[in-house]
C-alpha positions as CSV (number, residue, x, y, z in Angstrom):
1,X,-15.5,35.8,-1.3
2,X,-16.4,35.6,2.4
3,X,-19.4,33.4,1.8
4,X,-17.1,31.2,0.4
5,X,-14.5,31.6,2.6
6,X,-17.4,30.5,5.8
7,X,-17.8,27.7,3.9
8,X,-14.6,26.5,4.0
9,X,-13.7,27.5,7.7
10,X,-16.7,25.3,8.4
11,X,-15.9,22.1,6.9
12,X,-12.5,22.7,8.3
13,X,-14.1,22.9,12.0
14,X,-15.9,20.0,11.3
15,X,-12.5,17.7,11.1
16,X,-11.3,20.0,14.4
17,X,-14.5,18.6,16.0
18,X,-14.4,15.0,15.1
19,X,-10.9,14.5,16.0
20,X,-10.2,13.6,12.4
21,X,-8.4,16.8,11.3
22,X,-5.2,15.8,9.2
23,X,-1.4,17.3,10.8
24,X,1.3,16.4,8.8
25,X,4.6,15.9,10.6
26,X,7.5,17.4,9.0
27,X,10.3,14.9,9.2
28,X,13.5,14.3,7.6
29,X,15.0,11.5,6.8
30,X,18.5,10.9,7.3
31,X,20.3,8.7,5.0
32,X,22.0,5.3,6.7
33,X,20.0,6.3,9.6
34,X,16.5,4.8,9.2
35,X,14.2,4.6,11.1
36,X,15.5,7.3,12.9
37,X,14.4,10.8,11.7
38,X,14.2,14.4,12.8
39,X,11.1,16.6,13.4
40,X,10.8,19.9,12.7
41,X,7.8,21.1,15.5
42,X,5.8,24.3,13.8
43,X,7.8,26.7,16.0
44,X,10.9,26.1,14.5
45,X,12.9,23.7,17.1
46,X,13.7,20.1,16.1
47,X,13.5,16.6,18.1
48,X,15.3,13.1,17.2
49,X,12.4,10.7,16.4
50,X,11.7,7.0,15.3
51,X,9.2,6.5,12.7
52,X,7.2,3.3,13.4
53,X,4.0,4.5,10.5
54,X,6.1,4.4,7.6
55,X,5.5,2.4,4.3
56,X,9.2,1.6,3.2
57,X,9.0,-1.7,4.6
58,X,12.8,-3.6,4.3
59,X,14.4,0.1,4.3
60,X,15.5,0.1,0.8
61,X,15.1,3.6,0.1
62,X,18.3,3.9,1.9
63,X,20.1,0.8,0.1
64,X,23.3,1.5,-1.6
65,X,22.6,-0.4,-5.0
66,X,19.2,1.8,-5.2
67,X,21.0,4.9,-4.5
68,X,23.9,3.7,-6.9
69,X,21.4,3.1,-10.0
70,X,19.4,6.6,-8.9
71,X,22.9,8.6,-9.0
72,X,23.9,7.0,-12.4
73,X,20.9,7.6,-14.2
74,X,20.9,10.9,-12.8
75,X,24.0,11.5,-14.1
76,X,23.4,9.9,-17.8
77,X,20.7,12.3,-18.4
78,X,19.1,14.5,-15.8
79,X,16.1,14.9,-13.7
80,X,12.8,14.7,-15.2
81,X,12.0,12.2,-18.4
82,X,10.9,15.0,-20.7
83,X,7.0,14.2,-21.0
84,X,4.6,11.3,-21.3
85,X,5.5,8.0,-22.8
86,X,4.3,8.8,-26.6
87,X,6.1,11.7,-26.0
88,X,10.0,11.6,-25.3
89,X,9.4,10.2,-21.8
90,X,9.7,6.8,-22.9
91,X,13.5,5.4,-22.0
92,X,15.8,2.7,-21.5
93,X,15.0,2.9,-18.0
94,X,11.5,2.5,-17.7
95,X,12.1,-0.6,-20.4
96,X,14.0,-2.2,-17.8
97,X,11.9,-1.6,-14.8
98,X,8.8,-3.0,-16.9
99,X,11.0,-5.9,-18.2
100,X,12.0,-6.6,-14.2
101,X,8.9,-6.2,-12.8
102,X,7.0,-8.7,-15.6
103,X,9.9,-11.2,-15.1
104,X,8.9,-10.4,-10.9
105,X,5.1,-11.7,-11.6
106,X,5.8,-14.5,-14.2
107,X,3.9,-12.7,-16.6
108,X,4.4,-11.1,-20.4
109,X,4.3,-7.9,-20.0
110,X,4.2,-4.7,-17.3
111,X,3.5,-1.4,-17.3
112,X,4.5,1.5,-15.0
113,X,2.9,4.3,-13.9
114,X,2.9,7.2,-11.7
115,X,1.6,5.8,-8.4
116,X,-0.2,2.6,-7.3
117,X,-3.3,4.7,-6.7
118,X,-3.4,6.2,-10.6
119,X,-2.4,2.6,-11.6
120,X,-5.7,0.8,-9.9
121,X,-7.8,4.3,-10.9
122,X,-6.8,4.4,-14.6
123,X,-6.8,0.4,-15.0
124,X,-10.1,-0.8,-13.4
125,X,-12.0,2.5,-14.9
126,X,-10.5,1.7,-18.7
127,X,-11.6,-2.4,-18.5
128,X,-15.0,-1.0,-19.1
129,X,-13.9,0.5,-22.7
130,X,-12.0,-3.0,-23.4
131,X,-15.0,-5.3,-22.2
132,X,-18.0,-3.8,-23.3
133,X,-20.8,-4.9,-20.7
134,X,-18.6,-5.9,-17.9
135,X,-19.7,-6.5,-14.6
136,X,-16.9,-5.9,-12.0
137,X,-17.2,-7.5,-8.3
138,X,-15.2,-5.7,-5.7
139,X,-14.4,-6.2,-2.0
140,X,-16.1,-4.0,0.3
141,X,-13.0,-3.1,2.0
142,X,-11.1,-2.7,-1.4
143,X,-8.5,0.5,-1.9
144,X,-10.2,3.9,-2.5
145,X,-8.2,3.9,-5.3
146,X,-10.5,0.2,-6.2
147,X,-13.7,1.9,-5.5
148,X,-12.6,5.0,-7.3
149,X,-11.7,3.2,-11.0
150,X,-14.5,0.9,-10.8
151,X,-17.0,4.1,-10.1
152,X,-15.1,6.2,-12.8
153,X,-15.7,3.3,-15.6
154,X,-19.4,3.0,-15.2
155,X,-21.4,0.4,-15.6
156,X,-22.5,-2.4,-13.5
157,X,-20.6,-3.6,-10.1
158,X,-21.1,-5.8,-7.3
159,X,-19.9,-5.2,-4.1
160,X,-19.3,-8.9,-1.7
161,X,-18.6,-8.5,1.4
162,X,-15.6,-8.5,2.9
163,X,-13.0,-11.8,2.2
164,X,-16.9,-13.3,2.0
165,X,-16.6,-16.2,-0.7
166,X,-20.1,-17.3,-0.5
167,X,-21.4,-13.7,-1.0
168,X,-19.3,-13.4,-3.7
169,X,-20.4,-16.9,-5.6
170,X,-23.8,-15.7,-4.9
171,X,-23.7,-12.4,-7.2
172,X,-21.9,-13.9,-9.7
173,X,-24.4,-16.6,-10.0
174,X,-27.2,-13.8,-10.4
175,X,-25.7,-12.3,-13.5
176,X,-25.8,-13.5,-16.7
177,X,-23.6,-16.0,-17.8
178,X,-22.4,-14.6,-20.8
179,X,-21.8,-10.9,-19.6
180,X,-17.5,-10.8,-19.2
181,X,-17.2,-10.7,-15.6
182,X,-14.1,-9.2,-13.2
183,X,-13.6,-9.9,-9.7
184,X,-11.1,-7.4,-8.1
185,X,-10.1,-8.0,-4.3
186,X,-6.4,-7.2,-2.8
187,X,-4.2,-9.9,-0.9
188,X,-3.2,-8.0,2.4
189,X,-5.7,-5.0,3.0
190,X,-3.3,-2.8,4.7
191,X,-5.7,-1.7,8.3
192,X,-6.2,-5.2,9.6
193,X,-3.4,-6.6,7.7
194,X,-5.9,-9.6,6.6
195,X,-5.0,-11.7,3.8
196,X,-7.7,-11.8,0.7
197,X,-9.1,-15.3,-0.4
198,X,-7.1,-15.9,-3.1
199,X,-7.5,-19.7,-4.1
200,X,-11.0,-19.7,-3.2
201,X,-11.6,-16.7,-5.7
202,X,-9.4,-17.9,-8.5
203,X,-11.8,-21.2,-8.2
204,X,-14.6,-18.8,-9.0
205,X,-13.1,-16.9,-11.5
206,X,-12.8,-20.1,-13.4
207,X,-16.4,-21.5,-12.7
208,X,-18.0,-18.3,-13.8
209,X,-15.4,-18.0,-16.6
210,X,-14.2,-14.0,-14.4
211,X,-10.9,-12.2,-15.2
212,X,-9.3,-11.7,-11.9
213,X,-7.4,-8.2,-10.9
214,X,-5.3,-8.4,-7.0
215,X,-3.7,-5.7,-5.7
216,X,-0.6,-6.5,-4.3
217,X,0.3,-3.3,-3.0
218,X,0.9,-4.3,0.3
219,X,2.9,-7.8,-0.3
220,X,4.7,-6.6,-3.3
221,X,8.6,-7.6,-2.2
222,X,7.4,-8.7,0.9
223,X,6.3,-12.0,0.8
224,X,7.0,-15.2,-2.1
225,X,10.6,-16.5,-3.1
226,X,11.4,-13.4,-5.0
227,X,9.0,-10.7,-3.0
228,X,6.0,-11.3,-6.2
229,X,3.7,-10.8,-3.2
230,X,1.2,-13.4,-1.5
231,X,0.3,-14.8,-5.1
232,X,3.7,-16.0,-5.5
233,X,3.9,-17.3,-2.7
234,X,0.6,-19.5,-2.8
235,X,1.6,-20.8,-6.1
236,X,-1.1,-18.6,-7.7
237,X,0.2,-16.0,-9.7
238,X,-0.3,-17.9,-13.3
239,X,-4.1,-17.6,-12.2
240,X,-3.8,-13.9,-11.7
241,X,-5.2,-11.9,-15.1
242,X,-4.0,-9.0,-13.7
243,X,-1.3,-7.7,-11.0
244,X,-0.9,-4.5,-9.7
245,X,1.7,-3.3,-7.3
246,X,3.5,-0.4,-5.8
247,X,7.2,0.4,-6.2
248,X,6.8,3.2,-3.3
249,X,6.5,0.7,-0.3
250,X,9.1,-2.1,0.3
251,X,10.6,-0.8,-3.0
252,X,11.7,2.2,-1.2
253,X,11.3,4.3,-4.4
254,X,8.1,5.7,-6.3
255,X,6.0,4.9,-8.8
256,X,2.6,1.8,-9.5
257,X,2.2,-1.0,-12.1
258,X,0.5,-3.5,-13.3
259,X,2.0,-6.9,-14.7
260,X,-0.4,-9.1,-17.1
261,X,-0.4,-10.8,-20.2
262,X,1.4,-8.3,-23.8
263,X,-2.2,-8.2,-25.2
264,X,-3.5,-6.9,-21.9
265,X,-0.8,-4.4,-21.2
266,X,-1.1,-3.2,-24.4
267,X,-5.0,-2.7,-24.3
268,X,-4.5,-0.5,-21.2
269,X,-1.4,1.2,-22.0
270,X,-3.5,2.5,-25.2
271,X,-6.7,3.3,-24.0
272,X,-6.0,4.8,-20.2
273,X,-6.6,8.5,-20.0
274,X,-4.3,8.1,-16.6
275,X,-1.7,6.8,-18.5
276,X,-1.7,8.3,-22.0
277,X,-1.5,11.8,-20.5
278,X,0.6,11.8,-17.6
279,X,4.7,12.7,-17.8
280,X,6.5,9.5,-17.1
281,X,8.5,8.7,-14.0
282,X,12.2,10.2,-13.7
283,X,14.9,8.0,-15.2
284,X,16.5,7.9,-12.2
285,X,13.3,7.0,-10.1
286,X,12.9,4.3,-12.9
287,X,16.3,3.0,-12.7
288,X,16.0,3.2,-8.4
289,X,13.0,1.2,-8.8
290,X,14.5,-1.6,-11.1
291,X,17.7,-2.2,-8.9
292,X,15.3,-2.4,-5.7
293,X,12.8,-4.9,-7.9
294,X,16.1,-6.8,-8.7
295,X,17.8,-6.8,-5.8
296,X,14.7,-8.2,-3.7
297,X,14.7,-11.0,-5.9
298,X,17.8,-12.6,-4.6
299,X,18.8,-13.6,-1.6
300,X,19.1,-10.6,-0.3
301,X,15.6,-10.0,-0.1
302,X,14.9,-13.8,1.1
303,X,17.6,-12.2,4.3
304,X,15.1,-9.1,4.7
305,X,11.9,-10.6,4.2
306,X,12.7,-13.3,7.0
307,X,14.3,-10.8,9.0
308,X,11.0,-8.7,9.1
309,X,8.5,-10.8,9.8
310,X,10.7,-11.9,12.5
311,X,10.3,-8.4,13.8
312,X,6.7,-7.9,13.1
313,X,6.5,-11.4,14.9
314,X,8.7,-9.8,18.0
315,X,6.9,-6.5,18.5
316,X,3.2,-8.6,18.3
317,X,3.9,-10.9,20.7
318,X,5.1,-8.0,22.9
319,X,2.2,-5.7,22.8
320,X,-0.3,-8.5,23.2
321,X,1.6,-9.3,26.2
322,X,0.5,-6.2,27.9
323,X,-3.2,-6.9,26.6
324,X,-3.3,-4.1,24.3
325,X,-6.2,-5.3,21.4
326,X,-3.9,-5.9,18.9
327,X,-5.2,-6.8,16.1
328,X,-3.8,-9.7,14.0
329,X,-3.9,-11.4,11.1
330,X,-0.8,-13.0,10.9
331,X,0.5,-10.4,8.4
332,X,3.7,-7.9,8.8
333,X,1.4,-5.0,9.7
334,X,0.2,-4.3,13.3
335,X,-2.8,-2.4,13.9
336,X,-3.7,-1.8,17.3
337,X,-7.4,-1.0,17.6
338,X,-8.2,2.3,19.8
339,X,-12.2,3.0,18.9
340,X,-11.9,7.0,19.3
341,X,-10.7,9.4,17.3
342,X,-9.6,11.4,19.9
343,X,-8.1,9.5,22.0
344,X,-6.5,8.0,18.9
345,X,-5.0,11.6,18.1
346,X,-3.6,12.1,21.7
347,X,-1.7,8.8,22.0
348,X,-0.5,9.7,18.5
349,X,0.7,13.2,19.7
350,X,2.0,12.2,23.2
351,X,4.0,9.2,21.3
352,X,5.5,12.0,19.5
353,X,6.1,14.5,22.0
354,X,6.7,13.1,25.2
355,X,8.6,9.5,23.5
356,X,10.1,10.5,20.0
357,X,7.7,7.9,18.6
358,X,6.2,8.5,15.0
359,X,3.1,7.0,14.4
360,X,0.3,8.6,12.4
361,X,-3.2,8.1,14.1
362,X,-5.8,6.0,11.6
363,X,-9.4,7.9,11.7
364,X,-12.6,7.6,9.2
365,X,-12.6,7.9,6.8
366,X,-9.2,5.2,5.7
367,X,-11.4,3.2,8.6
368,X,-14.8,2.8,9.7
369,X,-16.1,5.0,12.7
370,X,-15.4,3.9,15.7
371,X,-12.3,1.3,14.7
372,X,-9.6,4.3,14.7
373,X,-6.5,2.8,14.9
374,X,-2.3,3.1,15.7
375,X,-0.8,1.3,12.8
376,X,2.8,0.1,13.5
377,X,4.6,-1.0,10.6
378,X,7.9,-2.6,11.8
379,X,11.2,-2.7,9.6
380,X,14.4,-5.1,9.4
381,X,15.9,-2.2,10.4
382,X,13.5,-1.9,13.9
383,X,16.2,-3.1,16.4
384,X,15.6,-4.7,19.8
385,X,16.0,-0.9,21.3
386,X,13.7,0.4,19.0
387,X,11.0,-2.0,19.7
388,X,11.9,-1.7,23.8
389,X,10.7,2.0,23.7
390,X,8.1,1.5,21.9
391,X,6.7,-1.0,24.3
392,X,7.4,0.6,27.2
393,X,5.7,3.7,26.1
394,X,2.6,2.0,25.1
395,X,2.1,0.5,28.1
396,X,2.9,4.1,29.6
397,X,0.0,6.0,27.5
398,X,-2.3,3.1,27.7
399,X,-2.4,3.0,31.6
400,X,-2.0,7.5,31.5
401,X,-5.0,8.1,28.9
402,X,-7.3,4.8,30.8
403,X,-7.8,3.3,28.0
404,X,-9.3,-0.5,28.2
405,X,-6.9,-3.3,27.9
406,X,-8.4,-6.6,26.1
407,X,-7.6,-9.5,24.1
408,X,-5.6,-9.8,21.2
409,X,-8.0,-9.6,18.5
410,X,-7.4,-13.0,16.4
């Protein structure tokens, strides 16, 4: 096996020299304490950390109600749900989330499955067996787990440049008029924290007579009167065909979906090898998930929502006040743009090390070359101390490792 075993070693060195090789942090939690965390280091001693990377955006993996619906469900009947959904792991549970989540996006039906990733991947790849012929436009800077359902399906695509309308008008005026058409584009992509077009291509979809598929991963309880996303809160989402969303980010809990009309869930939910074949979420993930969903919906959630884009609003103005390029959108997420993977990997390490500061460095392949990245994703539960050190020790590094100050990046 040693041929093989070179092989290996060599791809591996390949990472080591680029700067892009992957360290996981191992980190716990700690319950009523979030964002605050403890790292284990690989030789065994432990430091109090802040994690500024992470993707539970409002903190409600920690929220009483979720953990309340968790433990009861956990109680009623156990850990796992027993197997797929045609087979015993179908429950009251994951009715309910489905019911709440549909009821979330104003649409007839939902359906849940293991992550947002398998969700896109099994959806976009089973259109193909629905609508024979169809032609699927995607966003050059949609999900991988976009670009990986729409390659899986076959067939013909289009790929329009990025949040470009034009481009987009232009390949759909190419095709045929009467091939079925879907455009599939996201409303925040998560590394610039940009919001998608979504008027301007719900006005094409209806020209060129297109089905229309968003993901919302990134908006999902986050933005809109009841946290539906960016759709919502444009007044859009009855022009939607197709929703998908993640209950693993400000949901706090695990698990993808999509919401669309009965006739459309249906059509996935029996046709999608991703679906069909996978065991179904926990009950008590299901039920975690549902009291999140529901409890964002109130005004509870209208508290966090403001609350954190307050923050995000805060720490933004802050680090473009020391002329770090920041770059923003006007979104909740703040990248700020570095250019080397190396250097992108030391601020990352020393932030860590020297500060307590968790923040996972953003390399190529999530982002083109040379646009590495620190991507801070501040939380309601970020206070004013939290945000202090940060700054402070950004404006430490940045000035330590020489690295070029400029303008905030509009």
């Amino acid at each position: 096996m040693t041929r093989y075993d070179d092989d290996i070693d060599a791809s591996l060195q390949r990472l080591h020299d680029e700067g892009r090789y992957r360290t996981f942090i191992d980190i716990a939690r700690e319950r009523g304490q979030f964002p605050h965390a403890v790292w284990t280091r690989p030789d065994g001693t432990t430091k109090a950390i802040t994690v500024w990377c992470g993707n539970d955006y409002l903190g409600m993996g920690q929220h009483p109600e979720v953990l309340g619906a968790m433990h009861a469900a956990l109680d009623a009947t156990g850990a796992g749900s027993g197997g797929t959904r045609n087979i015993s792991g179908t429950t009251v549970w994951h009715k309910q989330l489905e019911a709440e989540l549909a009821d979330l996006h104003g649409k007839e039906a939902a359906l849940v499955f293991t992550s947002a990733y398998i969700a896109n991947d099994a959806t976009l790849s089973t259109l193909r067996t629905i609508f024979p012929g169809l032609i699927i436009y995607s966003d050059a800077l949609n999900h991988a787990s976009m670009i990986e359902g729409v390659r899986r399906g076959g067939g013909e695509k289009r790929i329009f440049r990025h949040n470009d309308v034009a481009h987009l008008r232009e390949l759909l005026a190419g095709d045929d008029p009467a091939a079925p058409k879907l455009i599939a584009f996201e409303s925040i992509y998560s590394m610039d924290g940009d919001f998608g077009p979504i008027r301007d291509i719900c006005d094409l979809a209806a020209e060129f007579d297109a089905l229309t598929y968003l993901d919302e991963v990134h908006a999902v309880g986050m933005y809109g009167p009841r946290g539906a996303g960016v759709a919502e809160r444009d007044g859009l989402m009855q022009r939607i065909d197709i929703i998908n969303g993640t209950l693993a980010k400000a949901y706090g809990v695990f698990g993808g979906y999509i919401a669309a009309s009965a006739r459309m869930v249906d059509a996935v939910r029996s046709y999608a090898p991703g679906f069909i074949f996978t065991t179904s979420l926990p009950p008590a993930v299901a039920a975690g998930a549902a009291a999140s969903v529901r409890f964002l919906k109130g005004v509870g959630g209208q508290a966090l929502r403001a609350q954190h884009q307050t923050q995000a609003r805060i720490l933004k103005t802050r680090l473009k006040a020391l002329g770090l390029p920041l770059i923003d959108h006007g979104s909740h997420i703040v990248p700020v743009h570095v250019g080397n993977p190396v250097h992108c990997k030391m601020l990352s390490d020393m932030l860590l090390e020297d500060h307590g500061i968790y923040v996972q460095p953003i390399n190529f392949p999530t982002v083109p070359r040379g646009t590495e990245r620190l991507r801070f994703t501040p939380s309601p539960v970020h206070g004013p101390d939290e945000i202090d050190r940060l700054v402070r020790a950004m404006d430490a590094l940045w000035a330590r490792c020489a690295l070029n100050r400029a303008e905030a990046v509009a």
